[in-house]
C-alpha positions as CSV (number, residue, x, y, z in Angstrom):
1,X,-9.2,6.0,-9.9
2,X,-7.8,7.2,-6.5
3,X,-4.5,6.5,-5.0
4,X,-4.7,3.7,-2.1
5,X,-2.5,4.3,1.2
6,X,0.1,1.3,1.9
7,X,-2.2,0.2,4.9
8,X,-5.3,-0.4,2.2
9,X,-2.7,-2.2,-0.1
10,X,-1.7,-4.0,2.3
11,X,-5.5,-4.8,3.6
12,X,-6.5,-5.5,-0.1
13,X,-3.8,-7.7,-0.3
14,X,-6.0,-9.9,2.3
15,X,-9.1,-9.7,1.1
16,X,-7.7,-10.4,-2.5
17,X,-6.2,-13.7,-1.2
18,X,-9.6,-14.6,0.6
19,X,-11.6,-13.9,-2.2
20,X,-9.1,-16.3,-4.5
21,X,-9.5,-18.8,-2.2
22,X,-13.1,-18.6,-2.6
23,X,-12.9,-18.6,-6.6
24,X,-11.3,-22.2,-6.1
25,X,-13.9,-24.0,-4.6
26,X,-16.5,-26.4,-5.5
27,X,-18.7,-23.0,-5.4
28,X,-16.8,-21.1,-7.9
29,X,-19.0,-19.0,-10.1
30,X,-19.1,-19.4,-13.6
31,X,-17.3,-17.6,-16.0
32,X,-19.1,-14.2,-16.1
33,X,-20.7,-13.0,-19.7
34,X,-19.1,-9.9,-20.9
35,X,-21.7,-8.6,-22.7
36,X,-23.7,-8.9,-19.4
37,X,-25.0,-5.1,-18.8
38,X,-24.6,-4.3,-15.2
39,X,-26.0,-0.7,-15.1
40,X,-27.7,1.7,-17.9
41,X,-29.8,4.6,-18.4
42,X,-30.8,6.4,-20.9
43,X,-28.1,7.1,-22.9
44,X,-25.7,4.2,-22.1
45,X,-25.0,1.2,-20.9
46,X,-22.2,-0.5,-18.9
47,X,-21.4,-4.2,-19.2
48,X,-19.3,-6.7,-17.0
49,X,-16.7,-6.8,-19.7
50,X,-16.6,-2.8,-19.4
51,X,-16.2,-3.1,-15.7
52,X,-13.5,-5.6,-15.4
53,X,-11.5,-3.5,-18.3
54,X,-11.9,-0.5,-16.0
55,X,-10.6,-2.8,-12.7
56,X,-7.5,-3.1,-14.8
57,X,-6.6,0.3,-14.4
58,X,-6.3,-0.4,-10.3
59,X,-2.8,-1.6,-9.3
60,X,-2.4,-5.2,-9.5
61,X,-1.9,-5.7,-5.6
62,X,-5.4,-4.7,-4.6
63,X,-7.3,-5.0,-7.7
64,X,-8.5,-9.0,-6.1
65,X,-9.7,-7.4,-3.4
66,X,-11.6,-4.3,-4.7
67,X,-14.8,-6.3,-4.7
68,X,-15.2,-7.0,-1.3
69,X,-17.0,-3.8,-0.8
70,X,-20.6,-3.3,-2.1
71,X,-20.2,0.4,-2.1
72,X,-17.1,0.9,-4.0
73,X,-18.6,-1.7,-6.6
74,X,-21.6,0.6,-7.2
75,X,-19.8,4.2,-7.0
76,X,-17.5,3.1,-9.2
77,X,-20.7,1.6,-12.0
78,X,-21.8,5.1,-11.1
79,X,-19.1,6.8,-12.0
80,X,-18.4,4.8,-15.1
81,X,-22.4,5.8,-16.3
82,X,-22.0,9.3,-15.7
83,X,-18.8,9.1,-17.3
84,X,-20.3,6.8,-20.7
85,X,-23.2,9.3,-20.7
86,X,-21.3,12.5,-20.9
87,X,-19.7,10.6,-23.6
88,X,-22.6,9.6,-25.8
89,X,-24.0,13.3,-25.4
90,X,-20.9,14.6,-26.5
91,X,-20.7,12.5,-30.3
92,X,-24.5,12.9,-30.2
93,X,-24.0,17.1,-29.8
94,X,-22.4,19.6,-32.3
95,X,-19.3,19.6,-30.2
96,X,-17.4,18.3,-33.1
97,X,-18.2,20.0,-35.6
98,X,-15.5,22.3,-34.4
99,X,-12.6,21.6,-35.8
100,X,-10.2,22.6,-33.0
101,X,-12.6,20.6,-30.8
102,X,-12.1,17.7,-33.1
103,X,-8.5,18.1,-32.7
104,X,-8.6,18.1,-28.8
105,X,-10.7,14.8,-29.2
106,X,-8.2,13.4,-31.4
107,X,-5.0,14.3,-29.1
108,X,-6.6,13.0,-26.4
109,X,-7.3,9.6,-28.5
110,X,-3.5,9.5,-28.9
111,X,-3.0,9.4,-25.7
112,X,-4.9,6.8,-24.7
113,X,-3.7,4.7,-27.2
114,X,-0.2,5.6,-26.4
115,X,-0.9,4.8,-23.2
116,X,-2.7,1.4,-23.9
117,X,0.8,0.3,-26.4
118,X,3.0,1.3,-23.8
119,X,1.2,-1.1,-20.9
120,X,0.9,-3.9,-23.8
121,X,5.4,-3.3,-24.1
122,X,4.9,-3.7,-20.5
123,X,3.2,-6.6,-19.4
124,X,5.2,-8.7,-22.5
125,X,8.3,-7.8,-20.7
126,X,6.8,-9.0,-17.2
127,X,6.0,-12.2,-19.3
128,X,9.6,-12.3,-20.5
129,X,11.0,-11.5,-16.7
130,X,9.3,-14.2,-15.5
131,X,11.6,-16.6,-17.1
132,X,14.8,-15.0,-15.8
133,X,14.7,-15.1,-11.9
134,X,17.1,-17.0,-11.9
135,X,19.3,-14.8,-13.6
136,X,18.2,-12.0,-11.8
137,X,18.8,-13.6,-8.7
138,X,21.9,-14.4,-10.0
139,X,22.8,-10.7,-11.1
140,X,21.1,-9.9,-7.5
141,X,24.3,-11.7,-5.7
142,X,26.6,-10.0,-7.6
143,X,25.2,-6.5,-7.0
144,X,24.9,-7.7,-2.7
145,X,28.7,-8.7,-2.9
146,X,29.8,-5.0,-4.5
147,X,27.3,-3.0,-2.4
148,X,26.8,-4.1,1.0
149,X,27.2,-0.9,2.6
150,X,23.7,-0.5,1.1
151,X,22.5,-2.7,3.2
152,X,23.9,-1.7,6.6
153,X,21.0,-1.2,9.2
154,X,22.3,1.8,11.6
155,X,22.3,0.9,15.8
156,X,19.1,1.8,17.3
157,X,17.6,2.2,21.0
158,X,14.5,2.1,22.6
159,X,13.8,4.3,25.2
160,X,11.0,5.2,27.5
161,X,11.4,9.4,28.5
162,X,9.7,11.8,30.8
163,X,9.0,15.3,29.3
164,X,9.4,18.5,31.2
165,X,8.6,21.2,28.8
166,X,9.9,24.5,28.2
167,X,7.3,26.2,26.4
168,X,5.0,26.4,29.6
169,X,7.8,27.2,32.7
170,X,10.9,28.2,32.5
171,X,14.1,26.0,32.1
172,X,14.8,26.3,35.8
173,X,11.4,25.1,36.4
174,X,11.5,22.4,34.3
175,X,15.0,21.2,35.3
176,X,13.7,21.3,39.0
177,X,10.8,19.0,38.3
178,X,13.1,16.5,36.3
179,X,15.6,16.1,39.0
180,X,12.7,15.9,41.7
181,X,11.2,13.3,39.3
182,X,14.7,11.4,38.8
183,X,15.1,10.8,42.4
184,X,11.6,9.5,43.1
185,X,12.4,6.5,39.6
186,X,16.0,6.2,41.8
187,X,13.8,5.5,44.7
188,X,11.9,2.4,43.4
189,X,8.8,4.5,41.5
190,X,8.0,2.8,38.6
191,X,9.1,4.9,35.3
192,X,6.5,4.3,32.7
193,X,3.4,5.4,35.3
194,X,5.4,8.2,36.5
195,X,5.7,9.5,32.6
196,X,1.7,8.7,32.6
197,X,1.4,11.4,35.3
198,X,3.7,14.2,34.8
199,X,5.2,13.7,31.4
200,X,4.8,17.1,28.8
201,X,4.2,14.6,25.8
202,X,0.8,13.7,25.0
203,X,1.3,10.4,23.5
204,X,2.7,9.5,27.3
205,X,-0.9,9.2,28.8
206,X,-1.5,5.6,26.6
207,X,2.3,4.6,25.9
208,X,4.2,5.4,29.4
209,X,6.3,7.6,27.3
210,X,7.9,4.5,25.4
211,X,9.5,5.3,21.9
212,X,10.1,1.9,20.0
213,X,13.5,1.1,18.1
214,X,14.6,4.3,15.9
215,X,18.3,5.5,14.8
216,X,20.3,8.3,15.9
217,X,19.3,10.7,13.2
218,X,15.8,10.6,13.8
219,X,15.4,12.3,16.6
220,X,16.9,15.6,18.4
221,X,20.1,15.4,18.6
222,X,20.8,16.0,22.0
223,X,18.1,13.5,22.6
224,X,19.7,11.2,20.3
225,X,23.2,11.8,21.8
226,X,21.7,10.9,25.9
227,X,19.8,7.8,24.4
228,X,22.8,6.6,22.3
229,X,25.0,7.7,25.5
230,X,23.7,5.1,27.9
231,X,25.5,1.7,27.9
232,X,22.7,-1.0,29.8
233,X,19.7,-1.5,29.6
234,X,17.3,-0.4,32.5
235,X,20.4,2.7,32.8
236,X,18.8,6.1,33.4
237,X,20.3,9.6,32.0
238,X,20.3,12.9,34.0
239,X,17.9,15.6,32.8
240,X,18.8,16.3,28.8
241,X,17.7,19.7,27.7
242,X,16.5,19.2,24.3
243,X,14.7,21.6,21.9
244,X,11.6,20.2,23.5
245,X,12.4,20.8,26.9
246,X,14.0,18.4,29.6
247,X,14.0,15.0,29.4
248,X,14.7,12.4,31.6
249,X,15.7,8.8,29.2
250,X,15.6,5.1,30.4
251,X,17.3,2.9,27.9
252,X,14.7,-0.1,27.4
253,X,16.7,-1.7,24.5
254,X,19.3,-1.6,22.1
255,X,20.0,-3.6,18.4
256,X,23.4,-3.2,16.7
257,X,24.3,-2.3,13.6
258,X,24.5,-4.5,11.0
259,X,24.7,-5.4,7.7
260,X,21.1,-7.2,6.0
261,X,22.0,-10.9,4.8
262,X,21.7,-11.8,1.3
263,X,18.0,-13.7,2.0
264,X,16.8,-10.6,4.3
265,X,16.8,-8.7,0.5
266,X,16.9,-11.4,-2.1
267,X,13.1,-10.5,-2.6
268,X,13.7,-6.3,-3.0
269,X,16.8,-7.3,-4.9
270,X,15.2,-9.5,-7.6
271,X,12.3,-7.0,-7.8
272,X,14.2,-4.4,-8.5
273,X,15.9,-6.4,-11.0
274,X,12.3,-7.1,-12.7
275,X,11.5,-3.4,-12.5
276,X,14.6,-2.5,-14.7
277,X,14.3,-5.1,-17.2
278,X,10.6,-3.8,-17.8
279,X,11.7,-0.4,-17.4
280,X,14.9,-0.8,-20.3
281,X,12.2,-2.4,-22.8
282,X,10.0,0.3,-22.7
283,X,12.2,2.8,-22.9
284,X,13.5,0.3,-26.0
285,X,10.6,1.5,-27.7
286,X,10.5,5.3,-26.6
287,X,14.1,5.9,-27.4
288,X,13.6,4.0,-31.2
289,X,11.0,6.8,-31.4
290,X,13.2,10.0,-30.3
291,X,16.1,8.7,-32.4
292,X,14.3,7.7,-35.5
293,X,16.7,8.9,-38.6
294,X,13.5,10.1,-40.5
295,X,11.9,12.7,-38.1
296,X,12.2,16.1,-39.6
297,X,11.4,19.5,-37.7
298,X,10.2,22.1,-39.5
299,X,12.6,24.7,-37.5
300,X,11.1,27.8,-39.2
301,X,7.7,27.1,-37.9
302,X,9.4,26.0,-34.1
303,X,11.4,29.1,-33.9
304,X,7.8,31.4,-34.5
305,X,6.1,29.4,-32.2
306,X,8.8,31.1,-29.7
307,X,7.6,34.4,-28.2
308,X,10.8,36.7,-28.0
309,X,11.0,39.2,-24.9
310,X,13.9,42.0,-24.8
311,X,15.6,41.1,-21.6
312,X,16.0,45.1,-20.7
313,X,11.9,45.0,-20.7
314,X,12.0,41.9,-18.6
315,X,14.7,43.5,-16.0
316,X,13.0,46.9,-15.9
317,X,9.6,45.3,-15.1
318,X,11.2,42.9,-12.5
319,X,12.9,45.8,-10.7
320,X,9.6,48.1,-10.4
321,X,7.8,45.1,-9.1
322,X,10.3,44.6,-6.6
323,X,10.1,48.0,-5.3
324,X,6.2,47.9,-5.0
C-alpha cells in the first residue's frame, strides 16, 4: 500500500468518522459474509474476508475512511487479483522445483509470519496500555515537571514585507526603490497593496506580502533580526538588505515565548507514553530472541562466508582511480 500525506490522514480521519456514524443507524448493513467473493478470474478469487484482512495493513487512522472512494476500492480488488493470480501461477508452475527457489519462497514465508507475530505482540500490548492511562498520565506529570524547557514555545512575529530584489538591479537600485516606497507607506499608502504592486516576491500578488507567525530561526537572519527588532505593532523598519534583496518589514503581530501548559500536551504526552510501553514489549520478545543461552554460531562457516581483501590492493586501486 502507499504512504498517505498528513493532509489525507487528516481528511480520512473525516470521512472515517462520517462513515461510523452511518454504520450506527437504523440503516446499518448487516454483518458482511467473508466467504463473499468480491472479484475473480480465472485463476483466483478474492473474498470480502480477503479484502478487509488486506485494509488492515492501512494505518489505523484512515483505514475507516478508505471506502469512501469507489475507485480506490476497485484498484485496490485489482491489485489484490493480479497479485492472487501471479500467485496461483507460480505453485501451479515448475518454479519450485528449484530448490534455491524453494528456499527464497520459504524466507520470504518467515517473514511474513514474523511480521504477523510481531503485530499480534503489538496490538496485545495496545490492549494492555489501554488500562494504564491513568498511570501514564500520571508518569506524564512527572516527566512535564523535570522537562519543561521541552516545552518552551520560542517568541514569534508576523510581518507583512515589500521585496526589492537583488538578483535583477543592482543594490543601489534596489535600496532606491525601497526608500522611495517607504516614504510613500509613511505618507498614508496603504502597505499590503503597495507589496501587491511592486513587491519582488511572488506569493505578494495574493497575500499583500503577509508572512503569518514564525520564530527567529526560520527565516534570514538579517530578516529575522529587523522583524524581531521592531517593538509595536503597525512599526515599520528601514530597508534590510537580506540575502534576498531589500526589504522593507511592517510588524503585524507578535506572541511571546512561553512555556506549553500541562493540558496543551497531556494528549502527545500520554501517547508517547503508549508508544514506549508497546515499543518495550516488543522489543521484550526480540531481545529474549538475540540473548537466548542456546543459540550457537558455527564461526568456522561465518568467518568463510567473509571475503578477505589485502588492504595494499584496496589502497593501490583507490589511488589510480583517484588520479583518473
Amino acid at each position: 500500500m502507499t504512504q498517505f500525506s498528513l493532509r489525507a490522514r487528516r481528511q480520512f480521519g473525516v470521512w472515517a468518522l462520517a462513515v461510523s456514524l452511518l454504520g450506527s443507524s437504523a440503516y446499518a448493513q448487516p454483518a458482511p459474509n467473508p466467504d463473499e467473493v468480491l472479484v475473480e478470474n480465472h485463476w483466483a478469487k478474492i473474498s470480502r474476508g480477503e479484502y478487509d484482512a488486506e485494509l488492515l495493513r492501512l494505518p489505523a487512522d484512515i483505514r475507516g475512511g478508505f471506502a469512501v472512494s469507489a475507485k480506490r476500492v476497485n484498484d485496490l480488488l485489482v491489485r489484490m487479483l493480479v497479485t492472487k493470480s501471479l500467485a496461483v501461477q507460480a505453485r501451479a508452475s515448475d518454479l519450485y522445483k528449484d530448490a534455491a527457489m524453494q528456499r527464497r519462497r520459504a524466507l520470504e514465508i518467515d517473514r511474513a509470519d514474523a511480521g504477523l507475530f510481531i503485530a499480534g505482540v503489538e496490538a496485545d500490548a495496545a490492549k494492555i496500555a489501554d488500562t494504564r492511562k491513568a498511570q501514564f498520565e500520571t508518569r506524564a506529570r512527572e516527566l512535564y515537571a523535570a522537562n519543561r524547557d521541552r516545552y518552551r514555545i520560542a517568541e514569534q512575529v508576523a510581518v507583512s514585507h515589500i521585496l526589492f530584489d537583488t538578483k535583477t538591479r543592482s543594490k543601489e537600485e534596489a535600496l532606491k526603490l525601497a526608500q522611495d516606497a517607504r516614504a510613500k507607506i509613511v505618507a498614508g499608502t496603504d502597505f499590503n497593496e503597495l507589496a501587491k504592486q511592486l513587491s519582488d516576491d511572488p506569493s505578494a500578488q495574493q497575500n499583500g506580502g503577509r508572512i503569518d507567525y514564525f520564530d527567529k530561526a526560520k527565516m534570514d537572519p538579517a530578516f529575522s533580526d529587523a522583524a524581531f527588532g521592531l517593538k509595536n505593532v503597525g512599526d515599520l523598519s528601514v530597508p534590510v538588505l537580506s540575502s534576498f534583496g531589500y526589504h522593507l518589514i511592517r510588524l503585524d503581530g507578535r506572541i511571546p515565548a512561553r512555556v506549553k501548559s500541562f493540558d496543551e500536551v497531556k494528549d502527545q504526552m500520554i501517547a508517547e507514553e503508549n508508544a514506549r510501553f508497546i515499543d518495550a514489549r516488543r522489543d521484550e520478545v526480540i531481545t529474549a530472541i538475540r540473548s537466548d543461552p542456546l543459540t550457537r554460531a558455527n564461526q568456522s562457516a561465518i568467518d568463510a562466508l567473509v571475503i578477505k581483501v589485502d588492504p595494499e590492493l584496496v589502497k593501490k586501486a583507490t589511488e589510480a582511480a583517484a588520479q583518473k
